[in-house]
C-alpha positions as CSV (number, residue, x, y, z in Angstrom):
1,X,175.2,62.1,61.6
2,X,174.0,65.2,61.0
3,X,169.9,66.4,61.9
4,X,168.1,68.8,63.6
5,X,167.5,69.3,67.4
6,X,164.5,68.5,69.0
7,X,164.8,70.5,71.7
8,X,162.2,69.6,75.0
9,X,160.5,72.1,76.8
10,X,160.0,71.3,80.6
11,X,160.3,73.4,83.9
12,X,163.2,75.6,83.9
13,X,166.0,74.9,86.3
14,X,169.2,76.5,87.1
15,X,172.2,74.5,86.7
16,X,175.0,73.7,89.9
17,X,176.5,77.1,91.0
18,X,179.2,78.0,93.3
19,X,177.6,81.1,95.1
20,X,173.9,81.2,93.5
21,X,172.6,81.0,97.4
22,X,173.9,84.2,98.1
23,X,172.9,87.5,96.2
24,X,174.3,88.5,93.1
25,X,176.9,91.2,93.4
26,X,176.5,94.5,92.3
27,X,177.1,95.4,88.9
28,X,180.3,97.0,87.5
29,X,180.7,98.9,84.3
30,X,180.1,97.3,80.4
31,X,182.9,95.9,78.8
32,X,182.7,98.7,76.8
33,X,184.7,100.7,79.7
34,X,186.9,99.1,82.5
35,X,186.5,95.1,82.9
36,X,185.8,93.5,86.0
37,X,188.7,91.8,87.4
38,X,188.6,88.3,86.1
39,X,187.6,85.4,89.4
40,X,189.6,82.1,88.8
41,X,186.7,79.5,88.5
42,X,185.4,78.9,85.6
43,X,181.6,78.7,84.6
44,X,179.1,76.8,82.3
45,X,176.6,78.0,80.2
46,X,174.2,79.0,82.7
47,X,177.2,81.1,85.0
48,X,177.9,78.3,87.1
49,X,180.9,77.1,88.1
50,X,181.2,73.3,87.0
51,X,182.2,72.3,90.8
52,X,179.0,71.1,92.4
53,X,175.0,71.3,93.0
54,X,172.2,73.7,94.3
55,X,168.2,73.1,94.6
56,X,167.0,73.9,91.6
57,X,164.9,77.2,90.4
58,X,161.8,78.0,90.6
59,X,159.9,77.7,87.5
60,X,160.3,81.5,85.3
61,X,157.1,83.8,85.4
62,X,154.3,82.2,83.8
63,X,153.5,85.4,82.1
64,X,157.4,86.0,80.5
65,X,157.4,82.0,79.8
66,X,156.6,82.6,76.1
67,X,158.8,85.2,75.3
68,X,162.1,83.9,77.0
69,X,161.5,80.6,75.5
70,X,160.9,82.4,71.8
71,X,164.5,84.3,73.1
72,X,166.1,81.4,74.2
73,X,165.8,78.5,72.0
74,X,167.5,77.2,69.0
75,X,166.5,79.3,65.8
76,X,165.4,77.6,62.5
77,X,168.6,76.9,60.3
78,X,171.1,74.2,58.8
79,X,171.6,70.6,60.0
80,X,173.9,69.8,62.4
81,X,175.7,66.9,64.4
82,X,173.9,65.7,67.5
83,X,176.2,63.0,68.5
84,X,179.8,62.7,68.1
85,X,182.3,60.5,69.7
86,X,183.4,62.4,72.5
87,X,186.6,62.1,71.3
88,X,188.5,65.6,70.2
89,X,191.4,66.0,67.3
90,X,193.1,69.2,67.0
91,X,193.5,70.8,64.0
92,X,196.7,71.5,63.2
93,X,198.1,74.7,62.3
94,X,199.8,77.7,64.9
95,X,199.3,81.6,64.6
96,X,201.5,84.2,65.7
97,X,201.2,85.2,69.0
98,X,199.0,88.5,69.4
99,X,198.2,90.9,72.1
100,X,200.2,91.5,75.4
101,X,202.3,89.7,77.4
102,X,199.7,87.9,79.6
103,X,199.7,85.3,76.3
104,X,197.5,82.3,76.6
105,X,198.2,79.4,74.3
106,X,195.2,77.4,73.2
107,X,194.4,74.5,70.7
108,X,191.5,74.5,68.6
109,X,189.6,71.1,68.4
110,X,186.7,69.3,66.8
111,X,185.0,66.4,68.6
112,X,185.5,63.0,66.2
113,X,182.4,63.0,64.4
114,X,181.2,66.4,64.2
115,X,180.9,67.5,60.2
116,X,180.7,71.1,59.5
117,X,180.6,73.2,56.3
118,X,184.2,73.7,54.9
119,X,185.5,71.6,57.6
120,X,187.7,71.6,60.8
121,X,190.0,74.6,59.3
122,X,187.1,76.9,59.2
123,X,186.6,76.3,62.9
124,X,190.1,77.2,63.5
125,X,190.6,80.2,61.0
126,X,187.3,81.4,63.1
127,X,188.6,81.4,66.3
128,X,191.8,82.3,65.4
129,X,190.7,85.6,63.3
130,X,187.9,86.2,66.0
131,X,190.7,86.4,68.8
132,X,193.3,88.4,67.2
133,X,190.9,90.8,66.5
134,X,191.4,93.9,68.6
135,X,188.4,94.2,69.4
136,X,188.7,91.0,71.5
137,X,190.4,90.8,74.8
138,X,193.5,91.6,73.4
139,X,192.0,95.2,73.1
140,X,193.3,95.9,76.8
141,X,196.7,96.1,76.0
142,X,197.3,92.9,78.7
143,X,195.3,89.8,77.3
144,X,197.6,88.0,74.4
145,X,196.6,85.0,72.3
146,X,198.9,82.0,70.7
147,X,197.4,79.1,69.0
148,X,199.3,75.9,69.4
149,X,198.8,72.6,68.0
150,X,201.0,70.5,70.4
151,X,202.0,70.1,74.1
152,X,200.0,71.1,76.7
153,X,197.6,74.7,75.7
154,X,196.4,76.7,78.4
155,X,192.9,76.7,77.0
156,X,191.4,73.6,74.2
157,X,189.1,75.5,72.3
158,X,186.6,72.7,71.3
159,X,183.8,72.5,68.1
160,X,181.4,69.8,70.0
161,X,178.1,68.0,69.2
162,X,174.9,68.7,70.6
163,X,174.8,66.0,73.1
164,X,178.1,65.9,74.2
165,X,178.1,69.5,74.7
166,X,174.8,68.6,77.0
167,X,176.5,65.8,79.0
168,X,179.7,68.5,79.3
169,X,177.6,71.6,80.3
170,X,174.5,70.1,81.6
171,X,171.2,70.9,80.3
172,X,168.8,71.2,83.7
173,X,168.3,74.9,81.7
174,X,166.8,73.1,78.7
175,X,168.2,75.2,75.8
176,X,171.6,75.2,73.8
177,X,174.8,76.0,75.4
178,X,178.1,76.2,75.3
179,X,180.5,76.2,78.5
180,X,184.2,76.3,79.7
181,X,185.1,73.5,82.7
182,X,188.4,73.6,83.7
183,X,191.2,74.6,80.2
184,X,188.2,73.1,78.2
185,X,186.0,75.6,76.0
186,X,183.5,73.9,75.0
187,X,181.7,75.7,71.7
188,X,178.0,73.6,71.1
189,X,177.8,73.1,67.0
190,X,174.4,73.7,66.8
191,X,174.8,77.1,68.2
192,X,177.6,77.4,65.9
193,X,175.4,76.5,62.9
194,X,172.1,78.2,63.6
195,X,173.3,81.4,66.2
196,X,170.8,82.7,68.4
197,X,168.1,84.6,68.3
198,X,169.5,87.8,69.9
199,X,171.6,88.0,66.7
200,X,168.2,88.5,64.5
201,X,169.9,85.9,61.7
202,X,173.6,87.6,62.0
203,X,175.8,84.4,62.2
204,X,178.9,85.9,62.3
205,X,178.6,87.7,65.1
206,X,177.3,85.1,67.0
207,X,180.5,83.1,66.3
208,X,182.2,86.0,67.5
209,X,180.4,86.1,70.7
210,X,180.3,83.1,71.6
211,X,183.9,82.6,71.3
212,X,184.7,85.6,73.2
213,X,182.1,84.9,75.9
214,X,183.3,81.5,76.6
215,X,187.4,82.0,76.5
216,X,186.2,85.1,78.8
217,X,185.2,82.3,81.2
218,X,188.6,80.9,80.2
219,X,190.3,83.7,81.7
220,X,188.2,84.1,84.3
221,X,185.5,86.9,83.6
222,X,181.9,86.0,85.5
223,X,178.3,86.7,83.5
224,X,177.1,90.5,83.4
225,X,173.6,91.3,82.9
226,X,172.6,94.7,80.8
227,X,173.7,97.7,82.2
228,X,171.9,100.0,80.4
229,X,168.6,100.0,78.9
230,X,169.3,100.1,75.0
231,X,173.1,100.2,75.0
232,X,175.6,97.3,73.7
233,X,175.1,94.5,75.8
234,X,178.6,93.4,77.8
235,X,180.3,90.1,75.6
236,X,179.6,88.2,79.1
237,X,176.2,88.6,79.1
238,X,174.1,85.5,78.1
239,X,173.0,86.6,74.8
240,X,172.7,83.1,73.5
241,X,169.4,83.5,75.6
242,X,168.2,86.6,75.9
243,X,169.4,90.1,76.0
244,X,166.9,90.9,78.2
245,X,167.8,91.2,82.0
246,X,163.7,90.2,82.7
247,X,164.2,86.8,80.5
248,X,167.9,85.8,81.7
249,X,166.5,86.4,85.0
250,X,163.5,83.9,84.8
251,X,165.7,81.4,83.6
252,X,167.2,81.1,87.0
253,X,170.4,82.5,85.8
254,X,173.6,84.1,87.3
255,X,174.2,87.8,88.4
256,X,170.9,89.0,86.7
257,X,168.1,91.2,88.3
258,X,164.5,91.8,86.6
259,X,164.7,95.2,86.2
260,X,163.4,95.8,82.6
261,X,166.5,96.5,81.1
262,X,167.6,95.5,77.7
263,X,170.4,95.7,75.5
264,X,171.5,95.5,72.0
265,X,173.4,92.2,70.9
266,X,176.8,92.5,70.7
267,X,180.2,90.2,69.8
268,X,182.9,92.3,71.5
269,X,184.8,93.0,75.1
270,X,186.0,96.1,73.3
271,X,183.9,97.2,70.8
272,X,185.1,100.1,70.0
273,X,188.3,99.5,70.2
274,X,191.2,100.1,72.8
């Protein structure tokens, strides 16, 4: 059934990470220039990798808790489903493969359940538009793309309700996510429906981000935090959040510094092309 999340507002806690005890590294270039060499464990949501647990963060500055809150929670939109039946269909249909030779096959999916406007083949068309584009990862000349609708994908690119995606990518950061554990890519519907509010209303460039943020975790790419005050924000940034380094960091997240830089939203590794 479809409806609208009630989302509940408590003490802000970092999900498990793999390496959050030790300091964040130091920045490399945007995405706009040379990527950072992609690490092999893949991350949820938050920037953490799905593989165990830390203590918790502290609580964010009480004085920055209303505006990452008004950043990071679910803006006002259409209905969508909160619980499907943790069961995923593909959809069937292939593409042509696109990009270079370091080609990744991947499924796209829908969790049983989970209605959407125009149905499962918009999903698909999305994702599969959204990652031929050039502007994607395929814009380095290396990263390719193949959608496949049998045997075994190297990625399942799956449309998921809101709960499930919770139980999937944990929720101890109480706003929506989405996530990537292992080949699974998990895309949270009500982010797909209502977008975030980074994106000022633009819902088709949030699909576009969050697609390439999370199959970047697919291949490997960590989180980034703005780099430069004003400019395009990296596509691994958490801009479902916040596009402000101050807000992502009192969230507890990731690879993120408050240092009162902030960026301008944006959907693409290469933005401006190869």
């Amino acid at each position: 059934m479809a409806g609208v999340a009630v989302l509940v507002l408590f003490g802000l806690s970092a999900v498990a990470v793999r390496d959050t005890l030790t300091p964040p590294p130091t920045q490399a270039a945007a995405p706009t220039q040379e990527l950072d060499q992609p690490s092999a464990v893949a991350h949820d949501q938050a920037g953490h990798a799905l593989t165990g647990r830390t203590p918790p963060a502290p609580n964010p500055d009480p004085k920055v808790f209303d505006a990452v809150k008004a950043s990071a929670e679910l803006p006002p939109g259409g209905d969508f489903t909160v619980q499907g039946a943790r069961r995923w269909t593909v959809v069937p249909g292939t593409s042509p493969a696109v990009g270079g030779t370091n080609r990744v096959t991947y499924t796209v999916e829908i969790e049983d359940g989970v209605q959407l406007v125009g149905g499962p083949e918009t999903f698909a068309t999305d994702v599969s538009t959204i990652l031929a584009d050039p502007r994607s990862w395929i814009g380095d000349g290396k990263h390719g793309f193949q959608r496949v609708d049998s045997g075994k994908p190297d990625l399942r690119i799956r449309l998921t309700s809101q709960m499930t995606t919770r139980d999937v990518c944990g929720f101890s950061i109480p706003f929506e996510g989405s996530c990537v554990n292992g080949d699974n890519v998990t895309i949270n519907v009500a982010r797909w429906v209502r977008g975030a509010v980074s994106f000022q209303g633009v819902l088709v460039e949030y699909k576009q981000y969050v697609v390439n943020h999370e199959v970047g975790h697919g291949l490997g790419y960590d989180h980034k935090s703005c780099q430069e005050n004003g400019a395009l924000a990296p596509v691994m940034m958490q801009q479902s959040w916040g596009i402000s380094n101050d807000y992502l960091a009192a969230l507890g997240t990731d690879r993120v510094s408050k240092d009162g830089k902030v960026c301008k939203p944006n959907a693409w590794p290469y933005p401006t092309g190869s």
